[in-house]
N, C-alpha and C positions, 0 to 999 in steps of 0.2 A: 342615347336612349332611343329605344322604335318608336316609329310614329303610329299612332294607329288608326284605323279608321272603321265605321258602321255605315253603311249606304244601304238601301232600299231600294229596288231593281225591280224589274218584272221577270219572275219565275217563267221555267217552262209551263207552257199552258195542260191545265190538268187533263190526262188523259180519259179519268172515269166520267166524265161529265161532259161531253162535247167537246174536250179543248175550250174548255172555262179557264178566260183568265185572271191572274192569280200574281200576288208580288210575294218578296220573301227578303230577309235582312241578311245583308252580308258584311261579316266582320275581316278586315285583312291589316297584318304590320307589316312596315317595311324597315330593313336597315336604318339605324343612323345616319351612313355616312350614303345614303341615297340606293339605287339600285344602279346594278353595272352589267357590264358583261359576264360576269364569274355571277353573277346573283342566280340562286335555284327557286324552285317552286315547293311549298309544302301545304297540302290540303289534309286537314285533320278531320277527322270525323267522327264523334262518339256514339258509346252506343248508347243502353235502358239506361236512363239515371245521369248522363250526360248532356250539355250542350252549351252551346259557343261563352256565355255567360256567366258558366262556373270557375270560381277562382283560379281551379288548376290550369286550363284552357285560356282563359288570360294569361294567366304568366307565361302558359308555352309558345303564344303567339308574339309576344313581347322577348321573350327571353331567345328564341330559336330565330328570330330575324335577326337581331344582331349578331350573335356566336357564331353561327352557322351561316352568314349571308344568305337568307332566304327572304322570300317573300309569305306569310304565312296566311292563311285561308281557311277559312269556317263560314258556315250560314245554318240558319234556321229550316232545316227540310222538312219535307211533308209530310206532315204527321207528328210530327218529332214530340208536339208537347203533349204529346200521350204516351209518353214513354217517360214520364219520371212519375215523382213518387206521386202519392193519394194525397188527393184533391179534395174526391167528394165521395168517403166510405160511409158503407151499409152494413153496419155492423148487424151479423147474426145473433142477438140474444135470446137466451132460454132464463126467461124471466124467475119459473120454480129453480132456474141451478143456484141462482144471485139469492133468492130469498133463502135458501137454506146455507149459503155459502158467506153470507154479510150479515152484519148486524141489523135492525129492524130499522135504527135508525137510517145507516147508512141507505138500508134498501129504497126508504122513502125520501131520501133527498135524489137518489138518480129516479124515482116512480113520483116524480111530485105529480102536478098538471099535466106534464109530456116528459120523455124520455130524455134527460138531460146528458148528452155525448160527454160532454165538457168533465160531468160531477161522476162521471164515468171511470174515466179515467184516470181522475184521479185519485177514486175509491179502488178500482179497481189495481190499480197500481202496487197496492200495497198485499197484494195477493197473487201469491200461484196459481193462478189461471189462464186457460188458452181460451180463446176468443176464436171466432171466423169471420167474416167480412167480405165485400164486392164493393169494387171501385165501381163509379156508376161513370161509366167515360164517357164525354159528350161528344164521340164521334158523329160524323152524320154520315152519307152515302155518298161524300164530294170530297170531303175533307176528315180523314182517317189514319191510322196508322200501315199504311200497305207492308211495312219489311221489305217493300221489294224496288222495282224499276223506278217511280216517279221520285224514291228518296236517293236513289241514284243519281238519275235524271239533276236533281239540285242540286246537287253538289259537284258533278261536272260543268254544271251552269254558272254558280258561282266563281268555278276556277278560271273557267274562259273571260268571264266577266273581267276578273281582274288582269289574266291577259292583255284583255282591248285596254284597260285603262292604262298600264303600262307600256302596249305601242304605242296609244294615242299621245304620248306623254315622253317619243322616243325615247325611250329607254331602250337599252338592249337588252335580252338575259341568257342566263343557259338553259337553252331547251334541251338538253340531256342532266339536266338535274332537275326532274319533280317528280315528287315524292309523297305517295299517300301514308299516313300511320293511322290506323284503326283500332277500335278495340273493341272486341265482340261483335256485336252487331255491325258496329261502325265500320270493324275488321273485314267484316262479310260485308257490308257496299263498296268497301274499297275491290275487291273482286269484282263486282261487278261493276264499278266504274270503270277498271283496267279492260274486262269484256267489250264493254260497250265503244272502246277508245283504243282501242290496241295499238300500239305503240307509244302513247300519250306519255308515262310513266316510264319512269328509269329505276324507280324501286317502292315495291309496299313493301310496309312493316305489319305483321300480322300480330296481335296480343289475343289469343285465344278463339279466332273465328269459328264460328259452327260452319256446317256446308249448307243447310236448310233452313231458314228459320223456323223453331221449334212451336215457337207461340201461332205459329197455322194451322197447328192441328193440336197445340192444347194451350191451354192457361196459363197463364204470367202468375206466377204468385211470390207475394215479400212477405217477410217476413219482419214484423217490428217489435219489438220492446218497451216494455211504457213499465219501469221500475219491475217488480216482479209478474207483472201477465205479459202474455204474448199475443200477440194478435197476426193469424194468416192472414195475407188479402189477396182479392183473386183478381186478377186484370183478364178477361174476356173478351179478346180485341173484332170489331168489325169483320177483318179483314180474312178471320177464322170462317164466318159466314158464304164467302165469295168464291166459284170458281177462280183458280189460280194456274199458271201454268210452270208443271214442279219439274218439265226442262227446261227450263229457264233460269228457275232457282235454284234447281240444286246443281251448285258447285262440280258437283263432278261430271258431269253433263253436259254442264255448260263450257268446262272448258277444256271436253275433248273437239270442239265445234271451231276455234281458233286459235293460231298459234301463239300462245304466250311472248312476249318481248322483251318483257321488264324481269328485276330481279325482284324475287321473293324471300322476304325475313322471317319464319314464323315460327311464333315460341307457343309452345301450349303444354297444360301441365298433365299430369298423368292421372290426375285426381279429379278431373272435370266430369261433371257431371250432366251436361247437355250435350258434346260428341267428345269422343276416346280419342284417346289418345294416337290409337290402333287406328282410326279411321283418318283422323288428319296426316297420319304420317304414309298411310297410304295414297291418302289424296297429294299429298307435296310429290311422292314420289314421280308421281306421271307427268309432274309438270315440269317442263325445262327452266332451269334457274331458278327452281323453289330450293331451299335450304330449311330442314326442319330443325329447331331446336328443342329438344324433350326438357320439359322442367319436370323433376321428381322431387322427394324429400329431400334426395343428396345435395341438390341443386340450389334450395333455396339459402339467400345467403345473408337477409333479412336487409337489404340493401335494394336491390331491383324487385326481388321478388320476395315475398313472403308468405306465398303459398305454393301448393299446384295443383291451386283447385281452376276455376271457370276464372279468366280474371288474371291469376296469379298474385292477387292483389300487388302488382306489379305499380314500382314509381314511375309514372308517366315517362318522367324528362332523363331520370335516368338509365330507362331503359332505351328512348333515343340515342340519351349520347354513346350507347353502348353499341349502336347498331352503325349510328352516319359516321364512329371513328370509324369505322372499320372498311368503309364503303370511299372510293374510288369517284369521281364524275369525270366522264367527258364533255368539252366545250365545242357548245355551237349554237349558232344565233339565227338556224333556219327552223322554222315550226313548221312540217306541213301535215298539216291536217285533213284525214282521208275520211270519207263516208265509208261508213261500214255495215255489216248487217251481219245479222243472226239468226237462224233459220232453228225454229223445230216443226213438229211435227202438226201443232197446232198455227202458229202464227210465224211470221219474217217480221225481225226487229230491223230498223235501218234507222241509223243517227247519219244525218247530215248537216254541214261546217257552212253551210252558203254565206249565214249574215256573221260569221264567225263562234255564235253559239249554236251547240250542240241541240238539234230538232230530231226528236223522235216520232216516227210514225210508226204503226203495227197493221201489220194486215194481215185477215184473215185468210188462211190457207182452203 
């Protein structure tokens, strides 16, 4: 059975605030039967609605260390816990729809003294009604949802981390087996973790990545269910407010700037609704050793997948096993580790390996 473990480390220091520093939890299993030479690297990453905590992500950290001789890796990135579900919603109510739409009583147990959420919806529950609502997120100007390099940044810091723990602890492993799998969003940092680290990776798996993240230039919205109302809610991220630099972020841009190394698995459906289908399989095309797989209706098989929407509502673990049978590693026990950089038009990204974690500077062009 895998061992597992949760440590608390010092994050890379945050970039919007001075290099403010910052700690961050990282969860990682290892094999049963110990870590070896043949042992690979797996760093997971989720995206909206995901993280390290959630049942499914246990089990694949527990379950993917032993089957698969891996070391598996997750942490709590920047931003992350504004990225699941409502916390602290504003419900939009139109008081006259409720009173002509409920009975008088009901109206006056949610209109007692103050506005009762609670007697809400439960009243409301039992009616076909749509509702609207805003999460009120309690981002600040330090500490935010960025979508972009800092939640990066963490989770190649987490990976190295556990690196060092495993030299320190000589073990040997293969550095020609690690392996990012993402999904959506998660999907899209694993791309730019691979940017930022080139060579690092010997294969992502891609479960529906966009190229850009979409919520920079509009609104997050869920949709919930409370018996028969509905209720939209609108997530309005910080990070929409902020100059952004969109070569950097957008995928396709960024990685005409260096040479790809790793191999790329990516499945996405035909039915997504945040980027086409048409546009990812353009983007795989340009890149060497992308491999697209189109999921459509004909495709879903109610097993991996059961849609081909955003998602694929795709079974995590079995869409792994479907990708690492099929995948090949080479063995070898030298890591070396090169500073890099990335140049646009506004700013030169350079990560360097000195104390063994990945340090990011930017400078202004």
């Amino acid at each position: 059975m895998a061992k597992d473990y949760k440590i608390n480390l010092p994050a890379h220091p945050n970039i919007y605030s001075n290099d403010e520093a910052r700690d961050f939890n990282i969860y990682f299993s290892e094999p049963d039967e110990e870590v070896n030479k043949e042992t690979g690297l797996l760093l997971l990453i989720p995206g909206f609605g995901g993280d390290a905590n959630s049942n499914v992500y246990k089990k694949m950290r527990a379950d993917f260390a032993d089957k698969y001789n891996l070391v598996t890796v997750q942490c709590d990135y920047f931003g992350q816990e504004f990225m699941q579900d409502t916390k602290s919603l504003k419900l939009n109510i139109d008081k006259d729809f409720l009173y002509q739409n409920l009975s008088s009583g009901e109206y006056n147990q949610i209109y007692g003294k103050s506005f009762n959420v609670n007697k809400f919806l439960e009243i409301g529950s039992k009616y076909k009604i749509n509702v609207s609502g805003k999460e009120e997120i309690s981002e600040t100007a330090t500490n935010y949802n960025d979508m972009g390099i800092m939640q990066a940044i963490d989770n190649l810091t987490a990976l190295h981390y556990v690196v060092k723990i495993i030299e320190d602890n000589n073990f040997e492993f293969n550095t020609k087996k690690i392996i990012v799998f993402g999904q959506s969003h998660g999907a899209y940092l694993s791309y730019l973790c691979n940017a930022l680290s080139p060579g690092l990776f010997s294969l992502i798996i891609d479960n529906s990545s966009w190229l850009f993240p979409q919520y920079l230039t509009s609104s997050r919205f869920l949709t919930r269910q409370y018996g028969e109302m509905k209720i939209q809610i609108e997530f309005d991220y910080h990070a929409r407010k902020l100059e952004y630099d969109d070569e950097f972020l957008n995928l396709v841009s960024l990685y005409s700037k260096f040479e790809n190394k790793c191999v790329i698995e990516v499945y996405h459906g035909t039915e997504d609704k945040l980027i086409s289908s048409e546009q990812k399989e353009d983007f795989c095309r340009e890149i060497k050793s992308c491999m697209y797989n189109e999921i459509s209706s004909e495709n879903i098989d109610g097993e991996i997948f059961k849609s081909a929407g955003h998602g694929l509502q795709a079974d995590f673990i079995k869409l792994f096993d479907k990708v690492i049978n099929n995948h090949a590693f080479e063995f070898s026990t030298v890591m070396n580790l090169k500073d890099s950089v990335i140049a646009t038009s506004k700013y030169n990204y350079q990560v360097n390996y000195k104390n063994g974690v990945p340090i990011l500077t930017t400078q202004v062009k």
